[in-house]
Residue, then its C-alpha position, 0 to 999 in steps of 0.5 A: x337840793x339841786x338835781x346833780x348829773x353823772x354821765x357816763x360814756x366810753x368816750x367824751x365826745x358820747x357824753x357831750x352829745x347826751x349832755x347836750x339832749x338834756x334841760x339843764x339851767x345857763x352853764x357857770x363853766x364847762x371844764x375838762x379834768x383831765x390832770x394831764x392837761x394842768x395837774x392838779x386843779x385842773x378843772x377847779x383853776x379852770x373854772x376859777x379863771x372862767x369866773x374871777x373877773x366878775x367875781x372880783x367886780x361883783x364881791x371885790x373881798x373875796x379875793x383877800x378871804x380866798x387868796x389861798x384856795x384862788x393861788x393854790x388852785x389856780x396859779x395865775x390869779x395870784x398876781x390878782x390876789x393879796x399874797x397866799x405865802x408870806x409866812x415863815x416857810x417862804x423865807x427859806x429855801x428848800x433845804x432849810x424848809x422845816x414847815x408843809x401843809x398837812x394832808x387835809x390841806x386840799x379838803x380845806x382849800x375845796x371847802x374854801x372854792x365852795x364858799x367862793x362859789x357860794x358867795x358869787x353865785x349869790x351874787x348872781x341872784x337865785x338863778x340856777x347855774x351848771x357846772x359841767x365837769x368831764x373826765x372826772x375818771x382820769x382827774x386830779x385826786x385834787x379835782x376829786x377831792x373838790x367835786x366830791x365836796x361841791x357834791x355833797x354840800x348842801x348849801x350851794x342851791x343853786x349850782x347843778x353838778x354836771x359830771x363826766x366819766x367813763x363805764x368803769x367804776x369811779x375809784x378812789x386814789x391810794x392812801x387815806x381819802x378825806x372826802x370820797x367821790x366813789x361814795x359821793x358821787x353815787x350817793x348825790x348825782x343821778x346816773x345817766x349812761x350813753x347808749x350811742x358812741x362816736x367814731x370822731x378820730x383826734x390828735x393824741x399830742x394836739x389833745x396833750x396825751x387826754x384823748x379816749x380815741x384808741x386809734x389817735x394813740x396808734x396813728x402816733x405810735x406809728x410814726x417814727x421816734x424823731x418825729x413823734x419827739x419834733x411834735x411833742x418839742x413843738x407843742x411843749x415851745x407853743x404851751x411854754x409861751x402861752x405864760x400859764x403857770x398851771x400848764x407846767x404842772x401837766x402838759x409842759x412836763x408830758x411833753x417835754x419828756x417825750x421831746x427831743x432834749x432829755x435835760x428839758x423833761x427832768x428841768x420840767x417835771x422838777x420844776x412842776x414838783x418844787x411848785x407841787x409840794x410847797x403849796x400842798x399838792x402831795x399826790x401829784x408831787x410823789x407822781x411827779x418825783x417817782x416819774x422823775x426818778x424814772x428819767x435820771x442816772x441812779x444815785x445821782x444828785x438828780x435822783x437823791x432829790x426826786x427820791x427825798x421827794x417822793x418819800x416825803x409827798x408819799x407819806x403825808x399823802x397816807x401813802x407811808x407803806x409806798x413810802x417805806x418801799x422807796x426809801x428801802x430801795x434807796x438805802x441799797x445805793x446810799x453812801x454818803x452822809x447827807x443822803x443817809x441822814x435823809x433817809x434816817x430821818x425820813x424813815x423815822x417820821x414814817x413810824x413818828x407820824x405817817x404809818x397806820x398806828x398798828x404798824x407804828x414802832x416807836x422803838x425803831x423810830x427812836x433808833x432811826x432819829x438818834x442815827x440821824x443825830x450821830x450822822x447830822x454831827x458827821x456833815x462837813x459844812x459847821x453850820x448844816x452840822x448844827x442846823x441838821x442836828x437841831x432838826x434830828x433833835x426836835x424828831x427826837x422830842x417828837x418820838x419822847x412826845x408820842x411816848x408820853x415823856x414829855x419831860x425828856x421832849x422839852x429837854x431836847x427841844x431847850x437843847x436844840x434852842x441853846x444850840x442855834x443860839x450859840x451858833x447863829x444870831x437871833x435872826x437867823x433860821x428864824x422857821x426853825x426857831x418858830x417849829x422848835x417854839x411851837x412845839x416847846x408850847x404843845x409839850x407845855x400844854x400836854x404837862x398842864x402848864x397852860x400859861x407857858x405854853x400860851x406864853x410860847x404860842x403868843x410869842x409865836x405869833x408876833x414872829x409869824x403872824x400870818x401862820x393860822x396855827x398859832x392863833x389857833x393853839x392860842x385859842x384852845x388853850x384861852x379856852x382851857x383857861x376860862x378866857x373865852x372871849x379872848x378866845x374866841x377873837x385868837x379863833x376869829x384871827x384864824x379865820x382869814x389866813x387859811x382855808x376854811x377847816x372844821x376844827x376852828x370853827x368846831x371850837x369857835x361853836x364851843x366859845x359861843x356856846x359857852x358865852x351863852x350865844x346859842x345863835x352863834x354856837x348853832x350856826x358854827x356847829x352847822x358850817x362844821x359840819x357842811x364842811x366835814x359830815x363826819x365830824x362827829x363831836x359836831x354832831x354830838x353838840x348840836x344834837x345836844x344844843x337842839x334838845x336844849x331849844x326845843x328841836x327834837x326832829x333836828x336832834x334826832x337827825x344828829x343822833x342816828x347820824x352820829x350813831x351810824x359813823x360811831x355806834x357806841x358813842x356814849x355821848x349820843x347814846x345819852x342824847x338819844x336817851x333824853x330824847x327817848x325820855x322827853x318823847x316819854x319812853x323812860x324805859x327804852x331812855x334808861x336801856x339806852x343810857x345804861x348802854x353807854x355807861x356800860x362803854x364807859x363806867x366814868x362817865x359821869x354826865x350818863x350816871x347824872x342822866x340815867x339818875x334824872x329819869x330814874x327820878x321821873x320814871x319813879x325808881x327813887x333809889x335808883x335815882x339816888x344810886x346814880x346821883x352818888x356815883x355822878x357826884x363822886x366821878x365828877x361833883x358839880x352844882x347841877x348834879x347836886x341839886x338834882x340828887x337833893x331833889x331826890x332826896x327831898x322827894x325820899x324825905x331824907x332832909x338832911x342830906x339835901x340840905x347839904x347838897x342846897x348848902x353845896x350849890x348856894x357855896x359857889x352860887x346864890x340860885x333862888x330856888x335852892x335857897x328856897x328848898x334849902x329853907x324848907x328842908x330845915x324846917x322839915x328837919x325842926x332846924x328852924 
């Protein structure tokens, strides 16, 4: 594992001058993360521009298997790369936009930026490099996100992590945290702290706002307000004809606020916030919506759009209580229909998906959609009369979906299709269409009506064939339905559409685990969990597949692992109970299973274990005991087969021939036929 740094210092120039004392392999980039200089990804487009070049030259296919994670990240290699954003969503404009890219989208484009690197670093041959990244305390929670990832992964040997950030602790940003550099970046990097600081004074608008020198900020205080808006106007007029895209998401916004036309600052930060949330950047769209409100005339048309914003970016940031503070404030200055609505809508959704579970209400949400249906029928314009009313119904059924009436669900989703189908022609609102679809397909598939849901998601598909989402519920639906080869081509089809995100490859593991391909299975089950650590059905798979090849060291890691994220996990208790058994302490093998069968009594695959060592520690009717009651949760050959041997061993003949004719009833299996012929002539039967 490569040797990575965290250098810490009050100032940059301190850290640079530590960093330089220090042996470190050739540098890959040396970036600054300061997100007021590029917003979001400022050190990951950075870095990614320092390299693409080459990178296309040397692994020309990594511009189609990365374009997303390259086009989010880093804006102006999107002209290099095939094109990210051709699915439905970018056929529409904003107000028709029914479709955004879930709060794990950024974990997945940093998992996708560490295969990237992966793959050109192997490209450079062994040789180490460093990537050297300062100001980490004052990033992007995307450049967070990104180096708490590159820091963890451990297939990238050869890239060293260089990084820097003041004396305070390094905190996390609000809402829910996917990957945490607070807990990463201790637990991966060695810290190193300046002891010398540095008395070099710079420009506080030549360095776009970033500098640490306090006295830079009172020499610009200092200067009158006209003069302070003239360098800022001058600075913004040479960043804006540099033809950056990223520069409009940091430093053309900070400076075009503080510049002299104030119409110049709303255009720049709403420009910077339309780019943020269509392609998935929630932190740093609600930073820029609530900074937009800031800056225009209250119940203005300027100030509905930063609010809707702002509530929307909160909430799918895990950010839902801020969010519920900014639509409270707004409904005090709501009066028309439009702006009610919105606020209806949005605030339902907090309760439908956004808030922590104990503060759901689902009876308020279902009050607060069905207000947006009756103020939806009130909009002026007939066609955003029907339009929005669809969209309130199909909140609506996601209400009845979390309150387990999926009936009253479809029927509202059905409601919704016949009535854009009324009012509008086959082509039109072809998103929304396409949502109403694809949940119509997940209520089918929570009522077990698996064909037609597949049926719906298949259709889905054809219409949207670049959305991964449809390939993916194709897949585990496939596989419900046996079709596992089937399904694990829907689950490659995924593969080169978005970013790498564990739940494909989690059940492209199960596909090959159960088409007997343990290679393949095992090597999915390791890249799911370089991806997220935590996955802890992951780590309860192949902790499972390791015993069964013979890795008892490797299914031990899994399991303490797996026990330290979820101590009462019956499945890796009873993992860890066979490995006991194996290693031959049946005693502390049965305390353990019988643990897990206290958490869950159902559980069948535990009484089935518990009955196996009972039989091989010698409690015989213990064994048997366990073995009826696996057989009564969840009757299946191999459990059959076991409690017969049990009972061959008994001497109880007759009960396991029943259970030899059971197993030979759906397979011929040699043995059993074997035993079966001995226990009739044991029982005088031939």
């Amino acid at each position: 594992m490569a040797d990575h740094l965290w250098l810490r210092g009050r100032r940059a120039v301190d850290r640079a001058r530590l960093r330089a004392g220090l042996e470190l392999p050739p540098a890959l980039a040396d970036v600054n993360a300061h997100r007021g200089l590029r917003g979001p990804y400022t050190a990951g487009g950075t870095l990614l521009r320092a390299v693409a070049d080459d990178a296309f030259a040397r692994c020309p296919e990594l511009a189609a298997r990365h374009n997303t994670e390259l086009a989010t990240a880093a804006p102006e290699l999107a002209v290099s790369v095939p094109t990210a954003w051709a699915t439905l969503e970018w056929t529409v404009g904003d107000e028709q936009r029914t479709r955004y890219y879930s709060r794990l989208h950024t974990r997945n484009i940093a998992n996708g930026i560490a295969d990237f690197l992966r793959a050109y670093l192997a490209s450079l041959g062994d040789a180490p490099r460093t990537l050297f990244v300062d100001n980490l305390h004052h990033a992007d929670p995307t450049d967070r996100e990104l180096l708490a990832v590159l820091l963890r992964r451990q297939d990238i040997p050869q890239l060293t992590v260089v990084v820097g950030t003041g004396m305070d602790p390094v905190v996390d940003p609000p809402g829910e945290v996917a990957v945490s550099l607070a807990d990463v970046l201790p637990a991966f990097a060695r810290r190193v702290d300046c002891v010398v600081e540095s008395d070099e004074v710079e420009d506080f608008v030549l360095s776009d706002g970033t500098t640490d020198d306090p006295g830079a900020f009172e020499s610009y205080s200092a200067l009158p307000p006209d003069e302070r808006a003239r360098r800022h106007d001058e600075r913004c007029a040479r960043l804006y004809a540099l033809g950056e895209q990223s520069l409009a998401l940091g430093a053309i916004p900070f400076h075009a606020v503080r510049g002299s036309r104030p119409e110049a600052g709303v255009q720049a930060v709403k420009h910077a916030l339309g780019h943020c949330r269509k392609v998935g950047l929630y932190h740093a769209a609600a930073s820029l919506a609530l900074r937009g409100r800031e800056l225009v005339v209250r119940g203005s048309g300027d100030w509905w759009h930063f609010t809707e914003a702002a509530g929307a970016s909160l909430a799918v940031a895990g950010r839902a209580e801020e969010a519920q503070v900014v639509y409270a404030s707004a409904a005090q200055v709501a009066d028309g229909v439009p702006q009610r609505f919105r606020l209806a809508h949005g605030t339902a959704m907090l309760h439908v998906r956004h808030l922590p579970e104990p503060r759901r209400d689902l009876v308020r949400a279902r009050d607060l959609m069905n207000r947006a249906v009756a103020l939806a029928a009130e909009l002026d314009d007939p066609e955003e009369r029907v339009f929005h009313s669809v969209f309130a119904r199909n909140g609506l059924a996601l209400v009845e979906m979390r309150e387990g009436r999926v009936d009253e669900a479809l029927r509202l989703i059905e409601e919704g299709r016949t009535a854009l189908d009324r009012a509008f022609g086959a082509a039109e609102h072809p998103l929304l269409r396409s949502v109403l679809r694809l949940n119509r397909g997940l209520l089918l598939g929570m009522a077990g009506r698996d064909e037609e849901a597949l049926a719906e998601h298949s259709a889905n598909a054809v219409v949207d064939p670049g959305f991964f989402e449809h390939h993916f519920h194709r897949g585990v639906l496939l596989r419900e339905l046996g079709r596992d080869e089937e399904a694990v081509s829907a689950f490659e089809r995924v593969l080169p559409l978005c970013p790498p995100f564990p739940e494909v490859h989690y059940n492209l593991a199960d596909a090959w685990l159960e088409l007997g391909d343990v290679r393949r299975a095992l090597a999915a089950f390791d890249y799911v969990l370089e991806l997220d650590p935590g996955h802890v059905p992951a780590l309860v798979n192949r902790a499972s597949l390791r015993c069964e090849v013979g890795d008892s060291h490797g299914a031990w890691d899994d399991v303490r692992a797996g026990l330290a994220l979820s101590a009462d996990n019956v499945h890796l208790l009873c993992v860890q109970g066979r490995l006991l058994a194996e290693g031959g302490d049946g005693r502390q093998a049965c305390d353990v299973v019988s643990a897990a069968l206290r958490t869950d009594p159902d559980f069948a695959a535990g009484w089935a274990l518990r009955g196996q060592i009972r039989f091989e520690t010698g409690d015989l009717d213990g064994a048997v005991a366990d073995f009826d009651r696996a057989v009564a949760l969840a009757d299946s050959p191999e459990v059959r087969f076991n409690r017969a041997v049990v009972f061959e061993k008994v001497g109880r003949f007759g009960d396991a021939a029943a259970d030899y004719r059971s197993v030979l009833a759906v397979s011929e299996d040699v043995d059993a036929r074997s035993r079966l012929d001995f226990c009739l002539r044991a029982e005088g039967v031939c």
